[in-house]
C-alpha atoms as an extended CHARMM CRD file, in Angstrom:
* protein
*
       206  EXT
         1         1  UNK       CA            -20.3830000000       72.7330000000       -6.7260000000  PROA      1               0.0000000000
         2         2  UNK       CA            -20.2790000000       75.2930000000       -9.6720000000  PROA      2               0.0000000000
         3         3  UNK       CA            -21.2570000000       73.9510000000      -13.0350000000  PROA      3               0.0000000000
         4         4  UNK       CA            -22.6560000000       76.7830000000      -14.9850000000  PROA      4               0.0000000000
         5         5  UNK       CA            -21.3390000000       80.4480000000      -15.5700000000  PROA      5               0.0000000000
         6         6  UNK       CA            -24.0240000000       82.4320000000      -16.7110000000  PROA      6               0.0000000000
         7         7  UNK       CA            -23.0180000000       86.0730000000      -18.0300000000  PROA      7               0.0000000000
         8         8  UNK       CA            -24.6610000000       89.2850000000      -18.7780000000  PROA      8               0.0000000000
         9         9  UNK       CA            -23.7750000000       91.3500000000      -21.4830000000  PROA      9               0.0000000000
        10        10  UNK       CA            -24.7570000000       94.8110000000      -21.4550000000  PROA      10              0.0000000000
        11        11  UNK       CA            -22.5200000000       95.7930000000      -18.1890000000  PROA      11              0.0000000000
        12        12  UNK       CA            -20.5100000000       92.9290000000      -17.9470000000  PROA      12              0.0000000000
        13        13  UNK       CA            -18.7250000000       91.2140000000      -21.2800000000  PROA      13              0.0000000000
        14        14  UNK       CA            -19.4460000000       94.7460000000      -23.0750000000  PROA      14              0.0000000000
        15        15  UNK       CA            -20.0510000000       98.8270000000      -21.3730000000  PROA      15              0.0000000000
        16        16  UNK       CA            -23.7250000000       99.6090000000      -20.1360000000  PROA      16              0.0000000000
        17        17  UNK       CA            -24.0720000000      101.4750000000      -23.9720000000  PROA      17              0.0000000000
        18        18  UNK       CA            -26.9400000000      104.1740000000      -22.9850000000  PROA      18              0.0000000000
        19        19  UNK       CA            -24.3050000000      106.1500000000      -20.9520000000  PROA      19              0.0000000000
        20        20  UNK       CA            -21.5860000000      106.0920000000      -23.6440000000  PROA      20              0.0000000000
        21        21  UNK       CA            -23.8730000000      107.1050000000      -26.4400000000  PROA      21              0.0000000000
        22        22  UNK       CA            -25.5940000000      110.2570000000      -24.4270000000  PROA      22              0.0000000000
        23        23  UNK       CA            -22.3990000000      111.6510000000      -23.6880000000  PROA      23              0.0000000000
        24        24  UNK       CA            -20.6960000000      111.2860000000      -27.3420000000  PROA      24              0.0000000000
        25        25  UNK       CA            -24.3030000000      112.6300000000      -28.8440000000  PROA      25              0.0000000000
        26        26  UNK       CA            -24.5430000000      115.5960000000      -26.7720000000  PROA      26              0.0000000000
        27        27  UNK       CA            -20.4690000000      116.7770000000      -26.9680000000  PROA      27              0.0000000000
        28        28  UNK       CA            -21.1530000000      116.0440000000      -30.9060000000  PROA      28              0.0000000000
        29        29  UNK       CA            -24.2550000000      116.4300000000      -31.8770000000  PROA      29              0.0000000000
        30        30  UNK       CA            -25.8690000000      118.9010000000      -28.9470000000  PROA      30              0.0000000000
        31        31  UNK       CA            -28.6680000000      116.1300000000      -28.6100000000  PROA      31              0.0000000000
        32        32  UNK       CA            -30.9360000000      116.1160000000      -25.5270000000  PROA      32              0.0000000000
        33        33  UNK       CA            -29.5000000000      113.4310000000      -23.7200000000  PROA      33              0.0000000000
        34        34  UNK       CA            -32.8880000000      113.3860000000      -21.4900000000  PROA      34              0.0000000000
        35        35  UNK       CA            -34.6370000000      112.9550000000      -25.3680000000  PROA      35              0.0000000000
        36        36  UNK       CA            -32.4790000000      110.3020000000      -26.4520000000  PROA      36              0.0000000000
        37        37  UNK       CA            -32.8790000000      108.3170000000      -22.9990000000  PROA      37              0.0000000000
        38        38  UNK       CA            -36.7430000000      108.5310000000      -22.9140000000  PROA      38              0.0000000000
        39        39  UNK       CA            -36.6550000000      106.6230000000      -26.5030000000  PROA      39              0.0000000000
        40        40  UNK       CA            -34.5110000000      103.9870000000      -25.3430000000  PROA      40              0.0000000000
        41        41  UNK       CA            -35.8040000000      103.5110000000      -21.8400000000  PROA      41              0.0000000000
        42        42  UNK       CA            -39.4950000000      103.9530000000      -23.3170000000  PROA      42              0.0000000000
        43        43  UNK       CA            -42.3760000000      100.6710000000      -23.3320000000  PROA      43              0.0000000000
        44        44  UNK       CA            -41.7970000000      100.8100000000      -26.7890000000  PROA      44              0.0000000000
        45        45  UNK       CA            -37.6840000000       99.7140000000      -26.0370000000  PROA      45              0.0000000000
        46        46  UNK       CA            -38.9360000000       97.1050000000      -23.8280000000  PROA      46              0.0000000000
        47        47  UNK       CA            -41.0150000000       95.5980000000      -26.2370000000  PROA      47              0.0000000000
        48        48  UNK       CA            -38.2770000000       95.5320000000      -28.9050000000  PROA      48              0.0000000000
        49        49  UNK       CA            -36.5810000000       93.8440000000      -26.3500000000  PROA      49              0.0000000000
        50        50  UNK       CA            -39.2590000000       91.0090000000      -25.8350000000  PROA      50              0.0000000000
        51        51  UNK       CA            -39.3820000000       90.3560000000      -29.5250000000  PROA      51              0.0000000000
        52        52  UNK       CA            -42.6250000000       92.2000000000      -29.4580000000  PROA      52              0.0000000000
        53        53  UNK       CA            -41.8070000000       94.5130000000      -32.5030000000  PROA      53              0.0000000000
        54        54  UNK       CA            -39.5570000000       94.5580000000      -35.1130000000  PROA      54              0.0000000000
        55        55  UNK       CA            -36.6050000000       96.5600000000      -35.3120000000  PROA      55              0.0000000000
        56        56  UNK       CA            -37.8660000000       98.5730000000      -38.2850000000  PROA      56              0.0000000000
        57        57  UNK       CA            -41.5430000000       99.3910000000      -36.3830000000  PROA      57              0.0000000000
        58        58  UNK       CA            -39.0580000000      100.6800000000      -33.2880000000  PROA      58              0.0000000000
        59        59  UNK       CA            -37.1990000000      102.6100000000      -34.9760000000  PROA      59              0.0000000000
        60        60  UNK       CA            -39.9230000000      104.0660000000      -37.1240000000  PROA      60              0.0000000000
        61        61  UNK       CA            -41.3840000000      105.0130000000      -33.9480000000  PROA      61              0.0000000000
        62        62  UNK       CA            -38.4780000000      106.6890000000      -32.6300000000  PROA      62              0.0000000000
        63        63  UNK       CA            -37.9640000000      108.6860000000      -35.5080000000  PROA      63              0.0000000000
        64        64  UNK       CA            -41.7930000000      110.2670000000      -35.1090000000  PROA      64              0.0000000000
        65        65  UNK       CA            -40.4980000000      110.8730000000      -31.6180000000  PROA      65              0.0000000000
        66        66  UNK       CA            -37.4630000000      112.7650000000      -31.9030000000  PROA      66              0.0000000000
        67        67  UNK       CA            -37.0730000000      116.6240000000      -32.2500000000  PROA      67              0.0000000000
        68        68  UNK       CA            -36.2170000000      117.9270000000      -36.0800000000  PROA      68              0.0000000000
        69        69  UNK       CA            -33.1320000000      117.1370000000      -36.9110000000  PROA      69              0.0000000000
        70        70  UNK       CA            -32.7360000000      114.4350000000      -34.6570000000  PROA      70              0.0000000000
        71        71  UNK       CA            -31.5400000000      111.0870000000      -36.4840000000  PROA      71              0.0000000000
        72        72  UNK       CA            -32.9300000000      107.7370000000      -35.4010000000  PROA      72              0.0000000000
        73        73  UNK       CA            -30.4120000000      106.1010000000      -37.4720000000  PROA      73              0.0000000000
        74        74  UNK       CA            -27.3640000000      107.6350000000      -35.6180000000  PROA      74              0.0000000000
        75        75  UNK       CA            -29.0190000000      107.0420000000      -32.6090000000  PROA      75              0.0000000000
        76        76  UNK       CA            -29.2820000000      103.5590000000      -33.1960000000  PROA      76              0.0000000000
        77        77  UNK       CA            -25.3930000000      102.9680000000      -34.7310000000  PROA      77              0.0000000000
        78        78  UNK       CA            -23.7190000000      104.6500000000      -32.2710000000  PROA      78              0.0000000000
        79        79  UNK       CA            -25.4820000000      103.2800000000      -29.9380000000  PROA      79              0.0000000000
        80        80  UNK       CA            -24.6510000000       99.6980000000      -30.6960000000  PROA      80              0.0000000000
        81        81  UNK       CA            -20.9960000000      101.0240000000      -31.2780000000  PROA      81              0.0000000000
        82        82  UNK       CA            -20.6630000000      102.0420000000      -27.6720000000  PROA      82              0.0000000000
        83        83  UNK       CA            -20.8190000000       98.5760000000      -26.7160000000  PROA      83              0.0000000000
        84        84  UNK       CA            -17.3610000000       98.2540000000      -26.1920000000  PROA      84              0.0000000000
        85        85  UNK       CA            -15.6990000000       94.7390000000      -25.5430000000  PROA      85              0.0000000000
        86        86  UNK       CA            -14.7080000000       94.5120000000      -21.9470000000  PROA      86              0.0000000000
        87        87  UNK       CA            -11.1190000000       92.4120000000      -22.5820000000  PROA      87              0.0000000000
        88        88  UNK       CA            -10.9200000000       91.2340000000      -18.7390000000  PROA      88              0.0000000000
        89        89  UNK       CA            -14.2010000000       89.6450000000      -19.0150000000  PROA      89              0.0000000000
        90        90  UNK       CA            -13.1770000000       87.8360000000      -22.4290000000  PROA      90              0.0000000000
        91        91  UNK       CA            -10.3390000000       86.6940000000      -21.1110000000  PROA      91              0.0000000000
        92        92  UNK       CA            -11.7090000000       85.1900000000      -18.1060000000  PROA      92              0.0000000000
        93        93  UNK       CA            -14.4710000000       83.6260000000      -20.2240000000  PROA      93              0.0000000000
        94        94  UNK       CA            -11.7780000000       81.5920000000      -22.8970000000  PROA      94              0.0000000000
        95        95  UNK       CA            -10.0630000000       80.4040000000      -19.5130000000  PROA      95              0.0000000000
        96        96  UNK       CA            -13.5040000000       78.8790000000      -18.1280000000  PROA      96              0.0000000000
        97        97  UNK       CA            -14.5700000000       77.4510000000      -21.3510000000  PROA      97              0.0000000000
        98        98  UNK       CA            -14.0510000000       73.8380000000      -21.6230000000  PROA      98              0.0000000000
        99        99  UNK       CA            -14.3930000000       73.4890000000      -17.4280000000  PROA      99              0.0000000000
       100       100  UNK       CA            -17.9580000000       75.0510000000      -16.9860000000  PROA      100             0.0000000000
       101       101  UNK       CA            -20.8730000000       75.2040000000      -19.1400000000  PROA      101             0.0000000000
       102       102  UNK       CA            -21.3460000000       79.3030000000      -20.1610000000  PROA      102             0.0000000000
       103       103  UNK       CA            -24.3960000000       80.6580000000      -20.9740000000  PROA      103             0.0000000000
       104       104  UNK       CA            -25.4780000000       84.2000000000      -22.2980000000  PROA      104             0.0000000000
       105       105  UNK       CA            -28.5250000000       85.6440000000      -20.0490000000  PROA      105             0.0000000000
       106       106  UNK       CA            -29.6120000000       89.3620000000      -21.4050000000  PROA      106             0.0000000000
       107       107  UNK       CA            -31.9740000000       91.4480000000      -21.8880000000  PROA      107             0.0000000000
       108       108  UNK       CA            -31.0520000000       92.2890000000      -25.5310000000  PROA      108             0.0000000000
       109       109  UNK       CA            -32.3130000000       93.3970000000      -28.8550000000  PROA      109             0.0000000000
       110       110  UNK       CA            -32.2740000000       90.7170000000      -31.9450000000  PROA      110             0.0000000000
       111       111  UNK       CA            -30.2830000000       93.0780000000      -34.4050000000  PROA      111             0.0000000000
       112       112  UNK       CA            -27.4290000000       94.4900000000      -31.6660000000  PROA      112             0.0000000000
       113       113  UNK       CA            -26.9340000000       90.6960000000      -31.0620000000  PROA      113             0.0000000000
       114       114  UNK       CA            -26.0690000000       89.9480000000      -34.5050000000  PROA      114             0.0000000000
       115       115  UNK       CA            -24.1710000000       93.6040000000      -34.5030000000  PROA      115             0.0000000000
       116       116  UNK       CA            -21.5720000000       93.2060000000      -31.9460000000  PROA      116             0.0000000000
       117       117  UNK       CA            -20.9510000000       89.5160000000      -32.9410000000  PROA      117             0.0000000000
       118       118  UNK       CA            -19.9380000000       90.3400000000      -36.1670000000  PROA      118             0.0000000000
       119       119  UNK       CA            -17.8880000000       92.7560000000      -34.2570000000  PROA      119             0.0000000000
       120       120  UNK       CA            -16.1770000000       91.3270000000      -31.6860000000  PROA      120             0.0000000000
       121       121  UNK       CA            -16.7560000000       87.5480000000      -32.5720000000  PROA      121             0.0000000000
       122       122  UNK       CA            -18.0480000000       86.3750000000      -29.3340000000  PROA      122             0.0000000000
       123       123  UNK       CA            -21.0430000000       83.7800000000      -28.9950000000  PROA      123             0.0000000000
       124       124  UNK       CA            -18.4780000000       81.1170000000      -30.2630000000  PROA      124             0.0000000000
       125       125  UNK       CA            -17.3070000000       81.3860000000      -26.4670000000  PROA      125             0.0000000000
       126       126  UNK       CA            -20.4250000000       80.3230000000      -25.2500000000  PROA      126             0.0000000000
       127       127  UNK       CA            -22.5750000000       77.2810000000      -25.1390000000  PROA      127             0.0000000000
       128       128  UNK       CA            -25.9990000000       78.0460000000      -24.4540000000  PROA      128             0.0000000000
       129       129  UNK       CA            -27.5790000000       82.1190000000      -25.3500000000  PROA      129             0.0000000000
       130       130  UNK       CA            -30.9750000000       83.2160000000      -23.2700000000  PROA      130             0.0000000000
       131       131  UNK       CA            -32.0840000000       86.6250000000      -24.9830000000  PROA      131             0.0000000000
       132       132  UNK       CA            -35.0030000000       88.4010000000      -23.7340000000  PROA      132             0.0000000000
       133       133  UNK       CA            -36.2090000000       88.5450000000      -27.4130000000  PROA      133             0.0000000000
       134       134  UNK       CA            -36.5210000000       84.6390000000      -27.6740000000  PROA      134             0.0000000000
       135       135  UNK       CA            -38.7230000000       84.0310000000      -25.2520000000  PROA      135             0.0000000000
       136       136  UNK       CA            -40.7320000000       87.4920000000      -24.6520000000  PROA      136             0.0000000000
       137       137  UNK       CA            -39.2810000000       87.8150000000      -21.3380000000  PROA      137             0.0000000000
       138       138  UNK       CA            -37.4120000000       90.7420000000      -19.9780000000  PROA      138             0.0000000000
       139       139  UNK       CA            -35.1930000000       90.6880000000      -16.8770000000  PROA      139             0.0000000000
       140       140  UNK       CA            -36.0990000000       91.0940000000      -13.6160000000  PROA      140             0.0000000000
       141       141  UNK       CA            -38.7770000000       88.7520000000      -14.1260000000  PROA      141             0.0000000000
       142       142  UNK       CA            -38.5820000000       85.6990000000      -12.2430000000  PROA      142             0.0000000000
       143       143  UNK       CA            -40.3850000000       83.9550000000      -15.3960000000  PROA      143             0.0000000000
       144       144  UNK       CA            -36.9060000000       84.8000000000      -17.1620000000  PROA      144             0.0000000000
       145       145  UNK       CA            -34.5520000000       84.1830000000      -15.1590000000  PROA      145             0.0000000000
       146       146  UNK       CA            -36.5660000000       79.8480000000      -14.9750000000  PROA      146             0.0000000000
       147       147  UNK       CA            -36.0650000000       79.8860000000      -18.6430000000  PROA      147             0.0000000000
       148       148  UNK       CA            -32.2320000000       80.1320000000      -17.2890000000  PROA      148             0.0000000000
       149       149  UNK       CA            -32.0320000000       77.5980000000      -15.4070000000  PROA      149             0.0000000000
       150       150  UNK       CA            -34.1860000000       75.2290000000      -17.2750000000  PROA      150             0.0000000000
       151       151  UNK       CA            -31.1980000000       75.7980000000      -20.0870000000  PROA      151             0.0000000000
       152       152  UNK       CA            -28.9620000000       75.3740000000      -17.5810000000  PROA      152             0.0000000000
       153       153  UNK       CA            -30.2180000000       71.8450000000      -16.8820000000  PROA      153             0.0000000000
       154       154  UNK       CA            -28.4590000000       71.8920000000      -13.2860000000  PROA      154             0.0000000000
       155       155  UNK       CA            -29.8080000000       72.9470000000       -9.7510000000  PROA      155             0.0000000000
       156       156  UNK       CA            -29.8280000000       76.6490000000       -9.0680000000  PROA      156             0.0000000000
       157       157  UNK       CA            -26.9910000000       76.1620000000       -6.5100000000  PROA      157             0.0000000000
       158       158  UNK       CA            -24.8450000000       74.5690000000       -9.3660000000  PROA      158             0.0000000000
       159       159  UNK       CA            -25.1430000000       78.1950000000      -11.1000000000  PROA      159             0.0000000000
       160       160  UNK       CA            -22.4740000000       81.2750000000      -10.5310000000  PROA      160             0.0000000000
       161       161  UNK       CA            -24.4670000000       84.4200000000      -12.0330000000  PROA      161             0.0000000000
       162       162  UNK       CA            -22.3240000000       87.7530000000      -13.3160000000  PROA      162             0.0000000000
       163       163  UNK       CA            -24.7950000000       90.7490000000      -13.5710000000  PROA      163             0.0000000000
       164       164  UNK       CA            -23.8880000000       94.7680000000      -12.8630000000  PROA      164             0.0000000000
       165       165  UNK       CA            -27.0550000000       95.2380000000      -11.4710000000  PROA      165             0.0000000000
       166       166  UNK       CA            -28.3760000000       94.1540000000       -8.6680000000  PROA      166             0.0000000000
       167       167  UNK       CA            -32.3580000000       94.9520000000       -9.0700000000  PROA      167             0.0000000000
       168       168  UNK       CA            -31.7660000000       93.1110000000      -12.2340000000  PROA      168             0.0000000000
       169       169  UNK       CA            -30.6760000000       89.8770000000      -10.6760000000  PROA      169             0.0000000000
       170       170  UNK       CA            -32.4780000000       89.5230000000       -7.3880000000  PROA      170             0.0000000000
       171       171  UNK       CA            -34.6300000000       87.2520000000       -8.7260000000  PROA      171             0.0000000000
       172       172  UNK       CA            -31.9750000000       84.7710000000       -9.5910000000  PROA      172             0.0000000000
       173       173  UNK       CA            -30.7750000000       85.1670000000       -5.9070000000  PROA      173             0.0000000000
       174       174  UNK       CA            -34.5800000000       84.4550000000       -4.7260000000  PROA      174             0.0000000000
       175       175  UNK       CA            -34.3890000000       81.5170000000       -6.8540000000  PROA      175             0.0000000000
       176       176  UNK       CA            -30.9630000000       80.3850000000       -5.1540000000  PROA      176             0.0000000000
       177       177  UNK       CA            -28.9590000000       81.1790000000       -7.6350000000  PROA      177             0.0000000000
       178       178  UNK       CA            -25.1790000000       82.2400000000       -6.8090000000  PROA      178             0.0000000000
       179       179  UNK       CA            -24.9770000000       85.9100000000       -7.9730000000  PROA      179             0.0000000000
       180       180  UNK       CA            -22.4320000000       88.0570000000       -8.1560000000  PROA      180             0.0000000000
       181       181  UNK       CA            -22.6640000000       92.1960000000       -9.0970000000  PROA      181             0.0000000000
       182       182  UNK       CA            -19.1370000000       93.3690000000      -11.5830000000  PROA      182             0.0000000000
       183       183  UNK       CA            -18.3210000000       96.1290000000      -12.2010000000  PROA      183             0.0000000000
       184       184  UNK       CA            -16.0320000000       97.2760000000      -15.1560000000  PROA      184             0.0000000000
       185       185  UNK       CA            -12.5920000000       97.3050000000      -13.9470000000  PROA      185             0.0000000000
       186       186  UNK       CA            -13.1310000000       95.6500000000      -11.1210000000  PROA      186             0.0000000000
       187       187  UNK       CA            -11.7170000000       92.3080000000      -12.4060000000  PROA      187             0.0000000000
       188       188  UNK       CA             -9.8560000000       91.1370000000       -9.2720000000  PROA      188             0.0000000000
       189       189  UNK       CA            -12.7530000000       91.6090000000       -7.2340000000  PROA      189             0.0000000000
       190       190  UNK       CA            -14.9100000000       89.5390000000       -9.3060000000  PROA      190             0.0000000000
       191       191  UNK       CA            -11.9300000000       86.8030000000       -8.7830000000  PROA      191             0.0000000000
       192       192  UNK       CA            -12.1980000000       86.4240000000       -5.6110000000  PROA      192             0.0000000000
       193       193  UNK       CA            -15.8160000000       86.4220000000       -5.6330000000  PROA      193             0.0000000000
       194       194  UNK       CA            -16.1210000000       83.1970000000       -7.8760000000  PROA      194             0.0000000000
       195       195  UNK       CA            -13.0720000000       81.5270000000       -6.0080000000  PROA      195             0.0000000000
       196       196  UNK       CA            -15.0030000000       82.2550000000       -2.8560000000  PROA      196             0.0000000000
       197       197  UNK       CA            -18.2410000000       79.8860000000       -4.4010000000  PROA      197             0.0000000000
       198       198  UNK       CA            -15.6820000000       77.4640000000       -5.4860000000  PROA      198             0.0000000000
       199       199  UNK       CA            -14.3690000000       78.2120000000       -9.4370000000  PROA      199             0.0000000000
       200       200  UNK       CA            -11.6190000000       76.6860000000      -10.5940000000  PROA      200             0.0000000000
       201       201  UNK       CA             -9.9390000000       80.0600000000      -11.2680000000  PROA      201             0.0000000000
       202       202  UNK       CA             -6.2190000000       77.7090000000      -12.3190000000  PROA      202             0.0000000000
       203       203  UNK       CA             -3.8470000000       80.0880000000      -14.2630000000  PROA      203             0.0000000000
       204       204  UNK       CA             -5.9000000000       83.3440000000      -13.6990000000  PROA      204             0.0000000000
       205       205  UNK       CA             -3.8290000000       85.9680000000      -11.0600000000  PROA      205             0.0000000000
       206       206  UNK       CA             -4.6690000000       85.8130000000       -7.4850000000  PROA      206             0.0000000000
């Protein structure tokens, strides 16, 4: 029996941002997108991620980086502005809300966090928040994804996991955790997929 709904972000509630950004930046501003990538997929971006540096130190960093003329700044807004709300994925989170406990589980950065919420207005959705910056954790590691479930409080059979990648939650699935790969758009599909481990799905279209 299902009793917690544990969601991704990046990929799932909003678009995987990296891929959005690189495109708009090079059609508008003829940056590298190979350049721009290496800063955010650098160590450095992982330990922003863990809570290891500050935002400021990061992006300090980035700037020293970057070719002349290159702006760490833009980089970073647009960025968090190509985290677009997916609306299919809202909606099916307000109709599970008040049946299931929901829980945030990313791999996320302190100040995008506090971004897109002013944005969009979404942790008030959600009961419990795991952030990779909380805890110095980063998915796929197994120690992350037992912080999870220890906020969870239930069994890791009792939890239905939405991620877009799969390397990223394997180790919930080694740890018996119901998981279950979306991808945007694919809303029906991801349906039947929690129907099939036994969500109440009531109102939502077959």
């Amino acid at each position: 029996m299902i009793k917690v709904i544990v969601f991704d972000l990046g990929g799932v509630l909003f678009a995987e941002g990296k891929s959005v950004l690189i495109k708009k930046l090079s059609k508008e501003k003829d940056y590298d997108k190979d350049v721009v990538l290496r800063i955010l997929k650098s160590p450095k971006s992982i330990d922003l991620r863990k809570g290891l540096i500050t935002d400021e130190e990061f992006w300090t960093w980035a700037q020293k980086q970057l070719p002349s003329g290159y702006n760490a700044q833009l980089i970073k807004k647009e960025w968090y502005d190509s985290y677009l709300l997916d609306r299919d994925i809202l909606e099916l989170v307000k109709s599970l809300k008040n049946k299931y406990q929901l829980i945030i589980f990313s791999g996320n950065i302190k100040s995008r966090i506090k971004y897109l919420d002013e944005k969009y207005d979404f942790r008030k959705y959600f009961d419990k928040e795991v952030y990779s910056f909380d805890h110095h954790l980063n998915k796929p590691q197994k120690e992350f994804v037992e912080v999870m479930i220890k906020e969870a409080g239930v069994k890791p059979e009792e939890i239905a996991y939405i991620d877009n990648y799969y390397k990223d939650a394997a180790p919930a699935k080694e740890l018996r955790i119901n998981i279950i790969i979306y991808s945007r758009g694919q809303i029906d599909k991801l349906q039947k997929e929690l129907r099939k481990i036994g969500v109440d799905l009531e109102g939502q279209p077959e």
